[in-house]
MARZA-764595 format. One record per residue (C-alpha): residue number from 1; residue in three letters; x, y, z. Coordinates in steps of 0.001 Angstrom, whole numbers, padded with zeros to 6 digits. Layout:
N
(node NUM,'ALA',(X,Y,Z))
...
! end
This chain:
295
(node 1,'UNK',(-032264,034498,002748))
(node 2,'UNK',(-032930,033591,006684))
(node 3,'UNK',(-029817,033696,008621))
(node 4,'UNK',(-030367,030537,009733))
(node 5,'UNK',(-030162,029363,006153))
(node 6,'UNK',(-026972,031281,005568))
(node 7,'UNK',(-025384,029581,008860))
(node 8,'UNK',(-026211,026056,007069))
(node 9,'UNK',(-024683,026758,003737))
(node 10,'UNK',(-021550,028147,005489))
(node 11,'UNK',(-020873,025511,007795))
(node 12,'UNK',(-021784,023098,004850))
(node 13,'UNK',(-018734,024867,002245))
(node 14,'UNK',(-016499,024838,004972))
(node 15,'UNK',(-017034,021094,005967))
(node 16,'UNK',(-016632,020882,002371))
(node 17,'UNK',(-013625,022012,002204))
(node 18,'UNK',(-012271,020597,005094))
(node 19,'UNK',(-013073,016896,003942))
(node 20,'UNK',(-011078,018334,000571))
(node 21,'UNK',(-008027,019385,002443))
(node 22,'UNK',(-008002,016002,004658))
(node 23,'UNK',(-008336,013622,001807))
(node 24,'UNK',(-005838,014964,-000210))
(node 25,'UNK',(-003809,012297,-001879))
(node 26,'UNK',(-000059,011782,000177))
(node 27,'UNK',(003298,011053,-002015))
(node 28,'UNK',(006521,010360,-001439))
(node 29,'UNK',(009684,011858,-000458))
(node 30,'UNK',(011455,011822,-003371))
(node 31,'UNK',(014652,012786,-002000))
(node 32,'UNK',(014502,009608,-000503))
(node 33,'UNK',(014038,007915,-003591))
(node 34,'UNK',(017289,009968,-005762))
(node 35,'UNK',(020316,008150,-006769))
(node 36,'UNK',(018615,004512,-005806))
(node 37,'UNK',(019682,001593,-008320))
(node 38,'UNK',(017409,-001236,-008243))
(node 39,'UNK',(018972,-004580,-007903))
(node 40,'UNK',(016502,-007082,-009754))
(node 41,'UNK',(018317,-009821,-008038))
(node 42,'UNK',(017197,-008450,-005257))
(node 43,'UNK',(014263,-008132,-005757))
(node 44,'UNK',(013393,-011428,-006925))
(node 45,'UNK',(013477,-012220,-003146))
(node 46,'UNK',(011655,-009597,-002137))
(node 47,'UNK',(008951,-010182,-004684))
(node 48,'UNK',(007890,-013254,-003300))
(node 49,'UNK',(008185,-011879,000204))
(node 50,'UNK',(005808,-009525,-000898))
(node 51,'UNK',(003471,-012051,-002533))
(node 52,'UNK',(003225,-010146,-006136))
(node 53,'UNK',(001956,-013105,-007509))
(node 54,'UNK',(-000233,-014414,-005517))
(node 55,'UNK',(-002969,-011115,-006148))
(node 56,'UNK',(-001510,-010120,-009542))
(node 57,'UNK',(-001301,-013478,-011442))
(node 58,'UNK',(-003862,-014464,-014132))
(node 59,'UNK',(-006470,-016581,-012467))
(node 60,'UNK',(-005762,-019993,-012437))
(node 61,'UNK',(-001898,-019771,-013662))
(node 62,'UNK',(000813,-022442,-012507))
(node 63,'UNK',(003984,-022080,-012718))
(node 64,'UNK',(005940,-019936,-015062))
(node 65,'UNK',(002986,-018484,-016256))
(node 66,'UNK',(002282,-016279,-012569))
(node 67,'UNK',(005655,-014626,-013597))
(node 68,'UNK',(002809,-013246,-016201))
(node 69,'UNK',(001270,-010442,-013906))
(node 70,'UNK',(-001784,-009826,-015715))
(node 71,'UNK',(-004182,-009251,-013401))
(node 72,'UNK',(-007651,-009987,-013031))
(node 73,'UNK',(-008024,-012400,-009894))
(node 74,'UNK',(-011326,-011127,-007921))
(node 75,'UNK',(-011496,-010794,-004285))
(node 76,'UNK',(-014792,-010450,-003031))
(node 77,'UNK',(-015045,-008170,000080))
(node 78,'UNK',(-018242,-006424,002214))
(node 79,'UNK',(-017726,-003149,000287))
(node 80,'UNK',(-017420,-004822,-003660))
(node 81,'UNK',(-015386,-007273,-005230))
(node 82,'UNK',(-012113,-005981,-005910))
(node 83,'UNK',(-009955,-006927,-009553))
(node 84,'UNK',(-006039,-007281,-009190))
(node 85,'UNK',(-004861,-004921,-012128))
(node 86,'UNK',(-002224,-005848,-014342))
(node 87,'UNK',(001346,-004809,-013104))
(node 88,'UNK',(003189,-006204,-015759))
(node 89,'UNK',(005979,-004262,-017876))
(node 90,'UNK',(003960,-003417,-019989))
(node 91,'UNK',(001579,-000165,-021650))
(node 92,'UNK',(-001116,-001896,-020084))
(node 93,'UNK',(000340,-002218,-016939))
(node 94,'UNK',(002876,-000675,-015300))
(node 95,'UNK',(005738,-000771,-017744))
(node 96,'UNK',(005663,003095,-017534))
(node 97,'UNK',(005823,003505,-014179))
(node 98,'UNK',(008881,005145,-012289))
(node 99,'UNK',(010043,004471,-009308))
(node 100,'UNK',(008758,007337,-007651))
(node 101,'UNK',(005062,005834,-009118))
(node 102,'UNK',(005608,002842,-007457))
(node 103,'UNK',(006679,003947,-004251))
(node 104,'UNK',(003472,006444,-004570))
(node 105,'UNK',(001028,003282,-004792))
(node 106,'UNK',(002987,001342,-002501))
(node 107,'UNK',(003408,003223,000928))
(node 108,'UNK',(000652,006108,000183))
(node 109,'UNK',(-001820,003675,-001929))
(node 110,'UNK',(-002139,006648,-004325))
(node 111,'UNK',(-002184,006028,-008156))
(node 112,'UNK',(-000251,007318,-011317))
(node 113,'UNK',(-002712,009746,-011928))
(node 114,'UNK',(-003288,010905,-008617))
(node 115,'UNK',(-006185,008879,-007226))
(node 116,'UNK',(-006037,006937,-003938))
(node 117,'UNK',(-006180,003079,-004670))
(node 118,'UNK',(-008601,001124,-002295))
(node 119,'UNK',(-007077,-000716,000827))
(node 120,'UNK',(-007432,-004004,-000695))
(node 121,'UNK',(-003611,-003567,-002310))
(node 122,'UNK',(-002055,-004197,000993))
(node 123,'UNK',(-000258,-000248,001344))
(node 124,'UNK',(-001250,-000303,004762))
(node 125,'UNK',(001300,-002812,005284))
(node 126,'UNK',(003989,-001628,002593))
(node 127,'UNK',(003676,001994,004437))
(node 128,'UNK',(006753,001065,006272))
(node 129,'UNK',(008778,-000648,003677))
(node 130,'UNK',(012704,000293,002869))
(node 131,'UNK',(012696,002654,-000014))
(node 132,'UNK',(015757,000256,-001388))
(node 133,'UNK',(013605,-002752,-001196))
(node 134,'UNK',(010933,-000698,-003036))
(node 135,'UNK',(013568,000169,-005468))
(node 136,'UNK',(014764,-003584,-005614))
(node 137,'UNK',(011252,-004796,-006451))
(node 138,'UNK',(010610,-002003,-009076))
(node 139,'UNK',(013761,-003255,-010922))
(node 140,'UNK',(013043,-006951,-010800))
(node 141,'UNK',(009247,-006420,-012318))
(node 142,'UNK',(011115,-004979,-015078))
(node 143,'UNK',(012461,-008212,-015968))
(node 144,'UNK',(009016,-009856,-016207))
(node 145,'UNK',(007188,-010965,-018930))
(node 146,'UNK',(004967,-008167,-020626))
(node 147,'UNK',(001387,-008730,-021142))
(node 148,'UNK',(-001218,-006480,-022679))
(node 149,'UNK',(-004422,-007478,-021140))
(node 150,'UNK',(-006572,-004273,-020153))
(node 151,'UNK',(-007118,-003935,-016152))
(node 152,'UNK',(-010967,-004182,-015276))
(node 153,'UNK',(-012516,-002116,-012808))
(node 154,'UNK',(-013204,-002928,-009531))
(node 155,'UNK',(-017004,-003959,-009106))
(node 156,'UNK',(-017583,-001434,-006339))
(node 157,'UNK',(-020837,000430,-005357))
(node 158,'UNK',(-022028,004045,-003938))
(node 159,'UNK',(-020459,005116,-001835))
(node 160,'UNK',(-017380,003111,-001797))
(node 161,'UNK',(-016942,003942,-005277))
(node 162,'UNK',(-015979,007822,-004576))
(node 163,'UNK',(-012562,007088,-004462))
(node 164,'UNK',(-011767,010901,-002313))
(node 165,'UNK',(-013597,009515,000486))
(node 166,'UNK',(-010712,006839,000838))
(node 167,'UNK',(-008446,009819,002046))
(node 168,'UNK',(-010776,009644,005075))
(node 169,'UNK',(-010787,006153,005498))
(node 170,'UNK',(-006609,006498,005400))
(node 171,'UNK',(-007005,009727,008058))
(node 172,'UNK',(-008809,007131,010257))
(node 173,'UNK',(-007139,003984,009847))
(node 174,'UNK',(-003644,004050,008110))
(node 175,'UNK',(-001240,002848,011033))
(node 176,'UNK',(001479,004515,012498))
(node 177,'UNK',(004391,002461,013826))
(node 178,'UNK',(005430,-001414,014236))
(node 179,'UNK',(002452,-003503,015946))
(node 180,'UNK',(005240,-005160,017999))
(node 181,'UNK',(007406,-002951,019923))
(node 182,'UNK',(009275,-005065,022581))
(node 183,'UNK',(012696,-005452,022784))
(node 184,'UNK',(013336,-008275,019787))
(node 185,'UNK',(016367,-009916,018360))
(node 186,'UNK',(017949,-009526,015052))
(node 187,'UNK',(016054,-012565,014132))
(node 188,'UNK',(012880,-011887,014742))
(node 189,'UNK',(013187,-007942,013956))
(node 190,'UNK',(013766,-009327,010532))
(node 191,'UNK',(010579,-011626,011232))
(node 192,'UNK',(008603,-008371,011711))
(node 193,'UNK',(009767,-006881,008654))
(node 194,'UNK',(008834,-009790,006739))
(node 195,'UNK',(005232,-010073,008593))
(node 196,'UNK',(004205,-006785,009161))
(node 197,'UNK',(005277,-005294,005969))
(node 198,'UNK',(006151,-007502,002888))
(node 199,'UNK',(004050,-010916,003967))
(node 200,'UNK',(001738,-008256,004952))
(node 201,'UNK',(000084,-010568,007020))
(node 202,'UNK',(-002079,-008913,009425))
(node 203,'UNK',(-004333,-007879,006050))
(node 204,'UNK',(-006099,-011113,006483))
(node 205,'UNK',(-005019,-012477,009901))
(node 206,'UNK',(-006198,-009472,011687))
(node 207,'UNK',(-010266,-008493,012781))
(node 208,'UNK',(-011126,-005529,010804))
(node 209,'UNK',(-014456,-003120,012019))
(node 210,'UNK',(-017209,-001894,010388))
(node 211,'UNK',(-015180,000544,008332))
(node 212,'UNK',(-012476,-002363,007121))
(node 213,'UNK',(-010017,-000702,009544))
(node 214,'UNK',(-007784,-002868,011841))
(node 215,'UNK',(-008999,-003646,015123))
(node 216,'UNK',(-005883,-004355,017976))
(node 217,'UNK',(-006244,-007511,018379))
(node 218,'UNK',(-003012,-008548,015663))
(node 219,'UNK',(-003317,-011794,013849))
(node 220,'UNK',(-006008,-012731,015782))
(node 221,'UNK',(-008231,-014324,013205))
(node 222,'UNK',(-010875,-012800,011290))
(node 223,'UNK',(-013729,-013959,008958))
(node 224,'UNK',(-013130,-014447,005170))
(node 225,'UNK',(-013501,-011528,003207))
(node 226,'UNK',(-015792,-013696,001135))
(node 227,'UNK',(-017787,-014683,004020))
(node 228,'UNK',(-017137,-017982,003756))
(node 229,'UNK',(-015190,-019561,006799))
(node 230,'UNK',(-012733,-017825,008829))
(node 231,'UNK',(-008888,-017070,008754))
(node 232,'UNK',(-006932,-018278,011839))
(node 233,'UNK',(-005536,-016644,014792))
(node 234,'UNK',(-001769,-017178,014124))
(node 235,'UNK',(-000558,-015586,017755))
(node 236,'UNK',(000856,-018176,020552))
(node 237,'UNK',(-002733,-018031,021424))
(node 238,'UNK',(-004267,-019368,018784))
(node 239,'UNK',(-001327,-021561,017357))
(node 240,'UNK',(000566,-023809,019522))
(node 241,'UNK',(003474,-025154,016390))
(node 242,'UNK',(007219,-024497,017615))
(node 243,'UNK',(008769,-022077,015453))
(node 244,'UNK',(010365,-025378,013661))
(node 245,'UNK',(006649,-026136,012306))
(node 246,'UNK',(005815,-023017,011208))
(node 247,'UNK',(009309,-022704,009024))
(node 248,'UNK',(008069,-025895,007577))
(node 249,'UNK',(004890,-025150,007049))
(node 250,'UNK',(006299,-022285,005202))
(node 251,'UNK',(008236,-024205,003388))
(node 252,'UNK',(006294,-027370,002528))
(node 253,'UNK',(002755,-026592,003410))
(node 254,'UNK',(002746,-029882,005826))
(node 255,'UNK',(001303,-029468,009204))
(node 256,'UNK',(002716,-030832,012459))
(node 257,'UNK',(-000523,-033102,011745))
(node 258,'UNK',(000646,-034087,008369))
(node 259,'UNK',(-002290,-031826,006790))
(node 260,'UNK',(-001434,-029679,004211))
(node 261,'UNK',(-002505,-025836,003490))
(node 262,'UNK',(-005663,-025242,001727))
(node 263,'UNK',(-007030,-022581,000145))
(node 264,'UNK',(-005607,-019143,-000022))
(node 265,'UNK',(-003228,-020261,002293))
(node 266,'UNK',(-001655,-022659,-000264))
(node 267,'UNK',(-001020,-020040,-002648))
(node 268,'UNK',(000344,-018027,000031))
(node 269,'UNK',(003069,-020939,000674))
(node 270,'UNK',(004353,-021118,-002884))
(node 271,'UNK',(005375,-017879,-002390))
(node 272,'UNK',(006939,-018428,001101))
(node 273,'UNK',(009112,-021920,-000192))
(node 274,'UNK',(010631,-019529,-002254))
(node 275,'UNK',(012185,-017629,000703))
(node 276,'UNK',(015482,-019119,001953))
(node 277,'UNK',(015246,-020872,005381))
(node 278,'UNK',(016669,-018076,007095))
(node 279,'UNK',(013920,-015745,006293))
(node 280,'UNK',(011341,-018958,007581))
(node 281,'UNK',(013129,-018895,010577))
(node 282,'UNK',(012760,-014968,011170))
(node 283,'UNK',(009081,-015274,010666))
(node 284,'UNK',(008386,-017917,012966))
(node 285,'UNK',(010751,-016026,015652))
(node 286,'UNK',(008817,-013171,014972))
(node 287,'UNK',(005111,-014902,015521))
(node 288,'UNK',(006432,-016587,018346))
(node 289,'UNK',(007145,-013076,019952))
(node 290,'UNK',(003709,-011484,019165))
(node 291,'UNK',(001385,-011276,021899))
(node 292,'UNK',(-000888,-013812,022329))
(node 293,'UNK',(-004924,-013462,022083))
(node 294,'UNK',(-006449,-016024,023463))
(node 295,'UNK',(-009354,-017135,021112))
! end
């Protein structure tokens, strides 16, 4: 064989294996996880902090029934449309799952068996959540009703269907650290948690690039994964409402116009009226402390 042919093949294994070392699926510290007690109580709160529901729900389903976390809500993207699997207690779900396997999916976005789950379950915001409010959630799911409904796969194409190459996309793109770093009050740190990490937020308020990475410009606004209209910049810059109107809004869904929330946004607000008024307040201190971007 030419040398020249030999050079190719060698630097071809060893990219190889680089790419297999990079993309390696992360986990957990585990140590971090012993002698944790979920409280379900707990993590009723934190459930519809988080927004289970809203993604995990049946479509369609009203009231008690999205306690029924069956899965199969689509959410059309760029790369594929994307199916919400079912997370209910049960064997179709996640009824077998520890807490370790939670935390794994969670703040790595890695699967039972190993496999890295795409960005579209928000992990890129749960990366930073308290391992007790993981714990707190976990416990609380418990107490759900079971359903048995199968998950369906995602609808997703070559090459976004080669699920190692998402350990790339998490080398390139998985954050590191708060988005707001300025001196903040009790308040409003508590308004970050609830934004950056559990309301996880910035997954649709924020631009993303070609890649579906974050761009810096925070809740800036960005088009509708869908393609059809556009999310709204929610910094100072883009939204004048005193902290009072967005607590409402929260709360109510009522404008400062008298307007109510529409579309994803309404679902999104029947999980945030079940927060308690102190947590409203912490998230509308908290967007009133982000910096603006004037667009």
């Amino acid at each position: 064989m030419h040398p020249f042919f030999r050079w190719i093949i060698a630097v071809a294994l060893l990219g190889a294996a680089v790419f297999w070392v990079v993309t390696i699926p992360g986990d957990v510290d585990e140590e971090a996880l012993a002698g944790l007690e979920g409280d379900p109580t707990r993590g009723e709160g934190l459930f519809w902090a988080a927004g289970c529901a809203n993604c995990h729900a049946a479509p369609g389903a009203e009231g008690e029934a999205k306690l029924v976390l069956a899965g199969g809500q689509k959410f059309p993207s760029p790369f594929g449309t994307f199916l919400a699997p079912n997370i209910s207690p049960s064997e179709q779900g996640i009824g077998g799952w520890s807490l370790p396997d939670l935390a794994r999916a969670m703040v790595k976005g890695v699967g039972r068996e190993g496999e890295h789950l795409y960005p579209a379950f928000p992990y890129n915001s749960y990366d930073m959540a308290e391992m007790q409010d993981v714990a707190d959630i976990h416990a609380y799911l418990q107490t759900l009703p079971p359903d048995a409904t199968p998950s369906q796969p995602h609808e997703v194409g070559f090459p976004f269907n080669i699920r190692r190459s998402l350990g790339g996309w998490k080398m390139l793109f998985m954050r590191e650290g708060w988005q707001v770093e300025d001196d903040l009050t009790d308040e409003q740190l508590r308004g970050r948690y609830l934004v950056e990490v559990m309301g996880h937020c910035g997954e649709c308020h924020t631009p993303r690039n070609a890649l579906g990475g974050w761009t810096s410009d925070w809740l800036a606004g960005a088009p509708a994964p869908d393609g059809k209209g556009r999310i709204p910049n929610i910094t100072p810059g883009g939204l004048d409402w005193s902290e009072g109107d967005i607590a409402e809004y929260l709360k109510s869904g009522f404008t400062p116009e008298f307007d109510t929330a529409g579309g994803e946004m309404a679902v999104v607000v029947e999980s945030t009226a079940m927060l308690t008024d102190e947590d409203r307040a912490a998230i509308a201190a908290y967007l009133k402390a982000v910096p603006p971007v004037e667009n």
